[in-house]
C-alpha positions as CSV (number, residue, x, y, z in Angstrom):
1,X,65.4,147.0,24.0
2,X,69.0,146.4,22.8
3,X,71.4,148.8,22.4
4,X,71.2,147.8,18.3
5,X,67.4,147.7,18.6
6,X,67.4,151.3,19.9
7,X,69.9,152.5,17.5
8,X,67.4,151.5,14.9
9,X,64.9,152.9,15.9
10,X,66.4,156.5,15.8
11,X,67.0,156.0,12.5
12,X,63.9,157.9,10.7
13,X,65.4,161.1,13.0
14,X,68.4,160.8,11.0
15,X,66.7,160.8,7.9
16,X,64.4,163.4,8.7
17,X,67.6,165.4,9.1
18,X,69.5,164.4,6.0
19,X,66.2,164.9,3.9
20,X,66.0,168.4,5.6
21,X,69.8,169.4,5.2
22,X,70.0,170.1,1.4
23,X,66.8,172.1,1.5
24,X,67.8,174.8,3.9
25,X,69.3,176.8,1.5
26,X,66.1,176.9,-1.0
27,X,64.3,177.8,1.8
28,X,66.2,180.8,3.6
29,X,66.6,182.1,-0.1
30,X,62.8,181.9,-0.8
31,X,61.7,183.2,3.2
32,X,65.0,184.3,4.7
33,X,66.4,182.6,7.4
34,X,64.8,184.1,10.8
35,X,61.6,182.8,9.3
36,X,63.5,179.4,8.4
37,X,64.8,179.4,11.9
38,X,61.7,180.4,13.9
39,X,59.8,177.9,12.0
40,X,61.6,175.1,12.6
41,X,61.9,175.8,16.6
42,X,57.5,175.8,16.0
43,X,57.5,172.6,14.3
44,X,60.0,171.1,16.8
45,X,58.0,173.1,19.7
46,X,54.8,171.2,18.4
47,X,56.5,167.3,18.0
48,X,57.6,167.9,22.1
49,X,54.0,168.9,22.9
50,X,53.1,165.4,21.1
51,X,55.5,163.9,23.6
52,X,54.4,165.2,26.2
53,X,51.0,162.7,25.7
54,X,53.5,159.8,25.4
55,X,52.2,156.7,27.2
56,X,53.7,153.4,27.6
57,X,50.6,151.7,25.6
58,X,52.0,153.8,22.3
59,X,53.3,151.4,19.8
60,X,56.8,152.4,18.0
61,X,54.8,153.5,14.7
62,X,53.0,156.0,16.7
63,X,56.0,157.5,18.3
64,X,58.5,157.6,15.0
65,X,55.6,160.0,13.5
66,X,56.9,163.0,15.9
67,X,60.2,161.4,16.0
68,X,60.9,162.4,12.6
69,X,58.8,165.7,12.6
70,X,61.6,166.9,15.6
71,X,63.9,166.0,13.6
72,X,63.1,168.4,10.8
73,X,62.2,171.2,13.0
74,X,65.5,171.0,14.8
75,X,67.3,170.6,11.1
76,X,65.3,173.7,10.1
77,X,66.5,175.6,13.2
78,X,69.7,174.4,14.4
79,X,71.0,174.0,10.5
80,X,70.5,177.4,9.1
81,X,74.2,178.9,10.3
82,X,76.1,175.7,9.9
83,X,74.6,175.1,6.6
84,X,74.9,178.9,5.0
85,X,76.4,181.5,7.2
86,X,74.0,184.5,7.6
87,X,75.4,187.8,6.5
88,X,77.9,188.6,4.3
89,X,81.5,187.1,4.9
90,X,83.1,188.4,7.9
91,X,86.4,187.4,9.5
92,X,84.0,185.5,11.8
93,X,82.6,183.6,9.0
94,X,86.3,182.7,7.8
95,X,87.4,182.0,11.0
96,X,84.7,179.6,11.8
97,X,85.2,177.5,8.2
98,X,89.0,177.4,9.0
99,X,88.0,176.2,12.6
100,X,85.6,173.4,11.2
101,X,88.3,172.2,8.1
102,X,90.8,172.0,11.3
103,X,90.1,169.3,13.3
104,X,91.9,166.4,13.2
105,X,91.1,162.6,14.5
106,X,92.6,161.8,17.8
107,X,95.3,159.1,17.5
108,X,95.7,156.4,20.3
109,X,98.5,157.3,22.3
110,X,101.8,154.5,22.3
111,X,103.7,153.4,24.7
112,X,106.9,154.2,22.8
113,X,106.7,158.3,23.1
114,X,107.9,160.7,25.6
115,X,105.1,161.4,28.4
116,X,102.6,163.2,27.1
117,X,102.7,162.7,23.3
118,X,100.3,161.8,21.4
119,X,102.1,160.6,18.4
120,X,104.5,158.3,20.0
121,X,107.6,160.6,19.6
């Protein structure tokens, strides 16, 4: 498999996520999110046991079925805090949106800068 072919095929994982993503909110309104949370790490819990039977004869349609199931269980549990903090606001809450909004993208260093800068002086 190619590195393109196997970049493809992990595709329906992403979309399980980005289906998953805007829901989170609906549910940890509607069941609160340590139910949100638990449940997710269950459904994720249940698509590894399905791997665990994995065998070379399985064809790829087989394997995307659980694929995309982890995906949505690990959205459910992993998403909950990044999605809506839990709590009311807290200086921890502010501090961790300032530290998300603040990082930058690495520039390639130049050869015309002083040792050590990133920017190129």
């Amino acid at each position: 498999m190619s590195p393109l072919q196997a970049g493809v095929a992990t595709l329906p994982a992403a979309a399980g996520i980005v289906v998953t993503a805007p829901l989170i909110t609906r549910f940890v309104d509607r069941l609160g999110a340590r139910t949100v949370i638990a449940s997710g790490f269950a459904v994720a819990t249940a698509a590894f046991v399905v791997f665990a039977f994995v065998d070379s004869s399985w064809k790829y349609a087989t394997f995307v079925v659980p694929l995309v199931v982890l995906a949505v269980g690990l959205g459910l549990a992993l998403l909950v805090g990044r999605i809506r903090p839990i709590g009311p606001p807290t200086a921890v809450h502010y501090a961790a949106a300032a530290a998300a909004s603040s990082h930058t993208v690495p520039t390639r260093p130049t050869n015309g800068g002083p040792k050590g800068d990133r920017h190129g002086g």
